[in-house]
ZAMARGU-4260 file (C-alpha; in steps of 0.2 Angstrom, whole numbers, plus 5000, padded with zeros to 4 digits):
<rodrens>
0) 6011/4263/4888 | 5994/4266/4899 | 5979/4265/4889 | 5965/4276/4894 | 5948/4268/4898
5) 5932/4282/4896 | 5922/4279/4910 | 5907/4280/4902 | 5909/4267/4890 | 5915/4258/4909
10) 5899/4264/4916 | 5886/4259/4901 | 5893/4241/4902 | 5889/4240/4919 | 5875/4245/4918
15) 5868/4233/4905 | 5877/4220/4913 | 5869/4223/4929 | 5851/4226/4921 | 5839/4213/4930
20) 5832/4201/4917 | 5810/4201/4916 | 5804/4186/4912 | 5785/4188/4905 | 5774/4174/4908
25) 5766/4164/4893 | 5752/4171/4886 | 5738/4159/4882 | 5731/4162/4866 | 5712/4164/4865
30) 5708/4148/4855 | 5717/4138/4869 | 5706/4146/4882 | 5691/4145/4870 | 5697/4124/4871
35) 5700/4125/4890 | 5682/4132/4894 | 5676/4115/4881 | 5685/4103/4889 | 5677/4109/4905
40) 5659/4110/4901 | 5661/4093/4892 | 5667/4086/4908 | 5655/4092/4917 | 5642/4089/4906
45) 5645/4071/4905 | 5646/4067/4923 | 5629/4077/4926 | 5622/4065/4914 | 5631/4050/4922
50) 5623/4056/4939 | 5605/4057/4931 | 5604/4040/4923 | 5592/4028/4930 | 5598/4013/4939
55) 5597/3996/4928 | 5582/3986/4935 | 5583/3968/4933 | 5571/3960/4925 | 5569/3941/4925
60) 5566/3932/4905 | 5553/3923/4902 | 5564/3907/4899 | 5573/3904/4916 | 5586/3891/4919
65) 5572/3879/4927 | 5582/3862/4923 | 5597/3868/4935 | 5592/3857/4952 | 5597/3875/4962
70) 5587/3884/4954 | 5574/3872/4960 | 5581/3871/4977 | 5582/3893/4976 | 5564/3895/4972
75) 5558/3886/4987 | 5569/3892/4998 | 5571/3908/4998 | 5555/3916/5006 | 5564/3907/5020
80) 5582/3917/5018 | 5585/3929/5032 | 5599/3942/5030 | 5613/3938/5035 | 5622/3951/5046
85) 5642/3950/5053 | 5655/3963/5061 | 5669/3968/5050 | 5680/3958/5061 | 5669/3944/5059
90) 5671/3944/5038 | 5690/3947/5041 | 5690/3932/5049 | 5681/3921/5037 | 5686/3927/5020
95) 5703/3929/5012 | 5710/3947/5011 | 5705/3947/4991 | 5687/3944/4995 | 5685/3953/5010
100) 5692/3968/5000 | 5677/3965/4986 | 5666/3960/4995 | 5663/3972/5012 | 5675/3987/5002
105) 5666/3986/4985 | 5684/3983/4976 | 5685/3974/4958 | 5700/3963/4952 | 5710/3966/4938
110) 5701/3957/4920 | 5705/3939/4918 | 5714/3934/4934 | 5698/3929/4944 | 5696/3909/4946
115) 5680/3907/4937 | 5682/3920/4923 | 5685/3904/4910 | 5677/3892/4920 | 5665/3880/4906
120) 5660/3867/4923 | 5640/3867/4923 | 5634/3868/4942 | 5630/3883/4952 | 5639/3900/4959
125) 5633/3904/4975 | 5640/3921/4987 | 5657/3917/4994 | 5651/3925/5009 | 5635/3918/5015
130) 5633/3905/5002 | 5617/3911/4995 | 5614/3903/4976 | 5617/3917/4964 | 5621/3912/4946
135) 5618/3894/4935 | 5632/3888/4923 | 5616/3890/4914 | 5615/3907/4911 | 5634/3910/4911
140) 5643/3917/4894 | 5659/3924/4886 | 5658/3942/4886 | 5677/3945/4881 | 5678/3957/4899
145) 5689/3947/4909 | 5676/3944/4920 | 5663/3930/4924 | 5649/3937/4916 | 5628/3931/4916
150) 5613/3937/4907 | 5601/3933/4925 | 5602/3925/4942 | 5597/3910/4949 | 5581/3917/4953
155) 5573/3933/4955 | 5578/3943/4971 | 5595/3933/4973 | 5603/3950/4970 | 5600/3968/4970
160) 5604/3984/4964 | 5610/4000/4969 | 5618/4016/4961 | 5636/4018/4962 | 5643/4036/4958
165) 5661/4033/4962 | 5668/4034/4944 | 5666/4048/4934 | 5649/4038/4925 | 5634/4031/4936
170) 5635/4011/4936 | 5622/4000/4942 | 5630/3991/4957 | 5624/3970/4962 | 5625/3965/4979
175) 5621/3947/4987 | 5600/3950/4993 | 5604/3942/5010 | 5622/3947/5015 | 5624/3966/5006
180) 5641/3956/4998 | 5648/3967/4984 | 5646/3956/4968 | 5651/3969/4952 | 5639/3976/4939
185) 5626/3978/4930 | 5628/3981/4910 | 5614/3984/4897 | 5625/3974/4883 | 5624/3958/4887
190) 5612/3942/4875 | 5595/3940/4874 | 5585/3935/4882 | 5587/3949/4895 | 5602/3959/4888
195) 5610/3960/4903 | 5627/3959/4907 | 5631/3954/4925 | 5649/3958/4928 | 5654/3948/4943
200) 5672/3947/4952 | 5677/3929/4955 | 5682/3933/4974 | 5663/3935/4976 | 5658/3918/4972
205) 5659/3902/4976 | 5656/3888/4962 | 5647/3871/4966 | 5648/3857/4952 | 5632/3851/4949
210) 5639/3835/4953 | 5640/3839/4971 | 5621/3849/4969 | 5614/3831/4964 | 5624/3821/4977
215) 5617/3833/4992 | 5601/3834/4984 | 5599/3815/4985 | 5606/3816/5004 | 5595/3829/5009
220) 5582/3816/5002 | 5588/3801/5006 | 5589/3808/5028 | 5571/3814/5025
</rodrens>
């Protein structure tokens, strides 16, 4: 027996089969723009007021670490001090990869890996590059950072600030005074007497015991 197929039932399923499929693009509901267009002018609106603030100026307490025989040393030399200028080839040469990296390319090492974050030693830290006197045991507290962390230098003009605008917020950059080395930051929440914080990175320093300060203190004296 032969069945007869009606071709316009044949045809209509064709058709429908052969119908190209629309896809309509997602529609985004107004309270999702209105949320967009917030998210954006917040954005904005905080890294214009990151780019206005005023860089931290350091201001030396009233109460320095005068007892610290660098200090000492630090404020009669350094009318003295000369900047200290090298090639980058010369700085690769004398500082490790780590510190070359922080200090001539303005890095930062990761919290609570640097070699002085912990360190309780009293002496002094001086700049890993030129060995200029930057920080005393003296001043030197336990911010909870990961970072060594001091409320002043060793004297005023050890080290200076600039603006750094390379995170979405304005920082307060330190550098070395005499050899531009990148040290960290400045914060304002750190202890009285200043209520600074000076974030620095390990790689940047350099610590002296002040066992070794007395010892070449005495033979500095000693030869004169």
């Amino acid at each position: 027996m032969t069945t007869k197929t009606n071709r316009s039932d044949t045809d209509g399923r064709e058709a429908r089969n052969e119908r190209p499929v629309r896809f309509r693009p997602a529609r985004t509901r107004p309270t999702q723009q209105m949320a967009i267009v917030a998210a954006c002018l917040l954005a904005i609106a905080m890294v214009a007021a990151g780019c206005s603030r005023k860089t931290i100026e350091l201001k030396p307490s009233a109460e320095g670490p005068t007892n610290d025989p660098a200090v000492a040393a630090a404020e009669t030399t350094h009318e003295e001090v000369q900047k200290v200028r090298k090639s980058e080839d010369e700085w690769k040469e004398m500082l490790t990869p780590e510190q070359y990296r922080i200090t001539r390319e303005k890095g930062t090492e990761r919290a609570f890996t640097g070699e002085y974050w912990d360190n309780k030693e009293d002496g002094t830290y001086l700049c890993v590059c030129c060995g200029q006197p930057l920080y005393s045991s003296q001043t030197k507290f336990e911010s909870g950072s990961g970072w060594p962390s001091f409320w002043e230098a060793v004297r005023d003009g050890a080290v200076v600030t600039a603006p750094d605008h390379s995170l979405w917020a304005a920082r307060t950059e330190l550098l070395c005074s005499r050899c531009d080395a990148h040290l960290g930051h400045v914060f304002e929440d750190g202890p009285e007497p200043t209520g600074l914080r000076h974030c620095i990175n390990s790689a940047s320093l350099r610590f002296e015991p002040a066992e070794e300060n007395a010892s070449s203190n005495t033979d500095e004296n000693a030869s004169g």
